[in-house]
N, C-alpha and C positions, 0 to 999 in steps of 0.2 A: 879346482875346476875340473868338468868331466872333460873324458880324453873322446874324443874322437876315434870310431873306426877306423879302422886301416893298420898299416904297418908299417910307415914313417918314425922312425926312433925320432923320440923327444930330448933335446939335449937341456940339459938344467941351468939356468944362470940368473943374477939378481940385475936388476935395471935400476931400478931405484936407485941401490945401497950399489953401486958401480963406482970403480975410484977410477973416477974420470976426473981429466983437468978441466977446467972451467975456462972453457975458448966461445972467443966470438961467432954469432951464429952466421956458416956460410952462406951468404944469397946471390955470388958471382959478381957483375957487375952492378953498377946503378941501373944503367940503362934496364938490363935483366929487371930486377924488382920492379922499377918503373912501370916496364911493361906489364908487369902482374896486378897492378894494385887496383884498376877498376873491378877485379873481383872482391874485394874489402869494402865493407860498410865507408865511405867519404874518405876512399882509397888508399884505408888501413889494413891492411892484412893482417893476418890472424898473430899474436906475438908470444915465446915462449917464457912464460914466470916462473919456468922453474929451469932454474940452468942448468941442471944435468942434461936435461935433452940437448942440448945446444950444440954439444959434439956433435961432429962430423956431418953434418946439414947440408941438401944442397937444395936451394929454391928451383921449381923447374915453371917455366912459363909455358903453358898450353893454349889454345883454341878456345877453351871453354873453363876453363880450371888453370888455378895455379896449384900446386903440392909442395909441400916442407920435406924433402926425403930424410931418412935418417940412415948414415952410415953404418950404426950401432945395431940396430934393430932390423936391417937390410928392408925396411917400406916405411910407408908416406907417416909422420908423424899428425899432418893434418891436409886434406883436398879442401879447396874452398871454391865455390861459384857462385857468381848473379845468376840466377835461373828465371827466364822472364816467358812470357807465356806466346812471347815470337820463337824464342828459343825450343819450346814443347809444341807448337804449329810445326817447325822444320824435323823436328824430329820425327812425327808423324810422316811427314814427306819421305824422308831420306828412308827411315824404315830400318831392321838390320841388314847391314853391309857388310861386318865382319866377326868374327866370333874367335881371332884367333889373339891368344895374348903373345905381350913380347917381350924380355928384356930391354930397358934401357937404354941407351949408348952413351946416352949425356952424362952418366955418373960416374965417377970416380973409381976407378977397376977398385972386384972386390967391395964397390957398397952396395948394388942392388943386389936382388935374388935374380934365381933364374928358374924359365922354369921346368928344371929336375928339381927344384926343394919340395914343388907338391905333388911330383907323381907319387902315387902311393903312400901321400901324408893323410889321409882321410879327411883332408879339409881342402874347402874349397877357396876360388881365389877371386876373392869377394871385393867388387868395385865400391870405392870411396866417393867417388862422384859418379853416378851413374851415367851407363852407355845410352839410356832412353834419356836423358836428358842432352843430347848430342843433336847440335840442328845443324849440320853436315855431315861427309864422311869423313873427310879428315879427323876433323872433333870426335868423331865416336873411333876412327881408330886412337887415338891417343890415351882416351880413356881406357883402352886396352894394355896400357905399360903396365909393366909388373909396379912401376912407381905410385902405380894410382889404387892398387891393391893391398888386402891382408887377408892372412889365414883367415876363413870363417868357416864353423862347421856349416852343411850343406841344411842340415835344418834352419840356424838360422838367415843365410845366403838364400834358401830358397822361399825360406818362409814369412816370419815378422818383417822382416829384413825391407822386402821387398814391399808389403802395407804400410812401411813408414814412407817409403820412396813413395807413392802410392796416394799419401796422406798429404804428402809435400808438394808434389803437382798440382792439385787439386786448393791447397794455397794461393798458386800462381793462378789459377785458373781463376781465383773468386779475386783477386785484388793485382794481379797483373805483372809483378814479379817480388822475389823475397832473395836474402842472401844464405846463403848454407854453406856451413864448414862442417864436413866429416873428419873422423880420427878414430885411432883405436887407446884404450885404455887398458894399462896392464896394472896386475897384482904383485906386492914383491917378490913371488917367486914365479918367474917366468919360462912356458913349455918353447923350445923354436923345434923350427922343423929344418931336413935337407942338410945337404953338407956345408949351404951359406950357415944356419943358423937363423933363420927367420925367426922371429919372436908370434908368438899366438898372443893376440890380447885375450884375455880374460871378459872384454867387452867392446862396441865399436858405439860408439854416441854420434849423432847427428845434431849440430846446433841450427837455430832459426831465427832469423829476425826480417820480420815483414816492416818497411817501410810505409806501407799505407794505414794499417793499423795498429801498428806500434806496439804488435805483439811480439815474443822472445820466448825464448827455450831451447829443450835440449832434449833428443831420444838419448835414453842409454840401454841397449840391448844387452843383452850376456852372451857369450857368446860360448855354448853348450849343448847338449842335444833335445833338452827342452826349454829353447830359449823363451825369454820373459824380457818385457821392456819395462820402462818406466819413466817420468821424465823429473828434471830438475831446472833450476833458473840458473840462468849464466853463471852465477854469482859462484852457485853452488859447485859448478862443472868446471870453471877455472877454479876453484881449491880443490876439487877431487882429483883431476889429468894436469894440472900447471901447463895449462895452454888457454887464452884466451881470445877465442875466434872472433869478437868484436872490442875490440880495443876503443874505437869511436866511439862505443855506447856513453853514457851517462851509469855511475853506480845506481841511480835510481831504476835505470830499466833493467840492469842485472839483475839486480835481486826481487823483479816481481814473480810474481810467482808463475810458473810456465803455465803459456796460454797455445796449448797447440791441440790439433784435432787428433780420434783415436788414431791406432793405425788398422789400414786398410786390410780383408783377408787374399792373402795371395792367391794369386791365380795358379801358382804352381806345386805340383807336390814335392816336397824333396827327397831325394835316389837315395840315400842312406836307410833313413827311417822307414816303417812303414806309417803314414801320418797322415790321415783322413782330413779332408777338409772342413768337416765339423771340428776338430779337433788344432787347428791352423784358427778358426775360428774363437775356439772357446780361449786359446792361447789368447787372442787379441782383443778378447772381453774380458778378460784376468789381470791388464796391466796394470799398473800401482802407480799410482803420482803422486810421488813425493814433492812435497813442499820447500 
């Protein structure tokens, strides 16, 4: 994986191949999940199939999102929300309100990050469920926790990143709303940042399933200084990350084959790079869909 600018020491460790015990995954109370689960396709939340992640987990119920935290990896192993296009009217309203991220408090001292792990990590700290999808203030401050966050280089944070978010609205807008689980995806040899040890995925995916037309999929970004997307079917995305953000699905819709629109060229240039918007473009005519 390329390294990011900056001068953030990268600390080395395996995620995968971790001799971790095999514990139940924490989600607080009933009530807690309860409250979470109208963001899930027929108010199933996203479920972990691969038990390594299962350590140290804490379900957090939001405004607008639920998140799966991970003690291990110090951020969100998956955001999920119902995104509906009353939800994208209010956010227009409300507009930005605030821009300041936060640590945590709900989590278990020593599992979130903070944020001294990114000053001078050369990455940025890249929302899992976006702040423009926030139809209040409170909801967009919340999507400001460090829980709703991961390392992403500023390329692709500011770039692809953001034509997928872009792509996804624009879902909502033609058929009224859709469900989406973000997460990030790691390689067995995994970069962290900061003195928590944040883990750098290697990639951050975004799944999709519109309930009106009965489409699915999945972005999978890289996450690098010239990032590239590509998508895949459910199917595909729970055996590659051992997370399945629609559990409700049917195996038949998993495995069709991803039906989702490009992504969109961002409006923004990213601070690192110097990265033309031709060039932001031609990235987002180059993507791959895989099968």
């Amino acid at each position: 994986m390329t390294e990011a600018s900056g001068k953030g020491h990268a600390a080395r460790a395996r995620f995968w191949g971790l001799g971790i015990l095999l514990c139940g995954l924490v989600v607080g109370s009933g009530a807690q999940a309860a409250g979470c689960s109208m963001f899930g396709v027929e108010n199933r939340l996203p479920v972990l199939v691969n038990p390594k992640l299962a350590a140290r987990t804490t379900l957090l119920c939001n405004r607008s999102y639920a998140a799966l935290h991970s003690g291990l990896a110090h951020e969100p192993l998956w955001s999920a929300e119902r995104l509906t296009e009353e939800d994208l009217e209010g956010a227009v309203r409300v507009g930005r309100v605030t821009r300041y991220f936060h640590a945590d408090s709900r989590l278990p001292d020593g599992d979130g990050a903070r944020l001294s792990d990114y000053r001078g990590s050369g990455y940025d700290r890249g929302h899992l469920t976006p702040s423009g999808d926030a139809a209040d203030r409170q909801a967009q401050e919340q999507t400001f926790s460090l829980a709703n966050v991961v390392p992403q280089t500023p390329a692709l944070n500011e770039g692809i990143w953001v034509g997928v978010e872009m792509a996804v609205r624009d879902l909502v807008h033609q058929d009224g709303s859709v469900y989406v689980v973000t997460g990030p995806a790691f390689d067995d040899d995994v970069r962290a940042i900061g003195s928590d040890n944040v883990f750098v995925p290697a990639a951050t995916w975004k799944a999709i399933y519109d309930p009106v037309s009965g489409r699915s999929g999945a972005y999978v970004c890289r996450n690098t200084e010239t990032p590239t997307c590509t998508t895949l079917s459910i199917a595909q995305l729970v055996s590659d990350v051992g997370i399945d953000p629609f559990p409700a699905l049917s195996n038949t819709v998993k495995a069709q084959p991803p039906d989702l629109p490009r992504p969109e060229a961002s409006p923004y240039r990213p601070h690192v790079r110097d990265v033309s918007r031709e060039a932001l473009r031609a990235l987002s005519r180059k993507w791959e869909e895989k099968p």
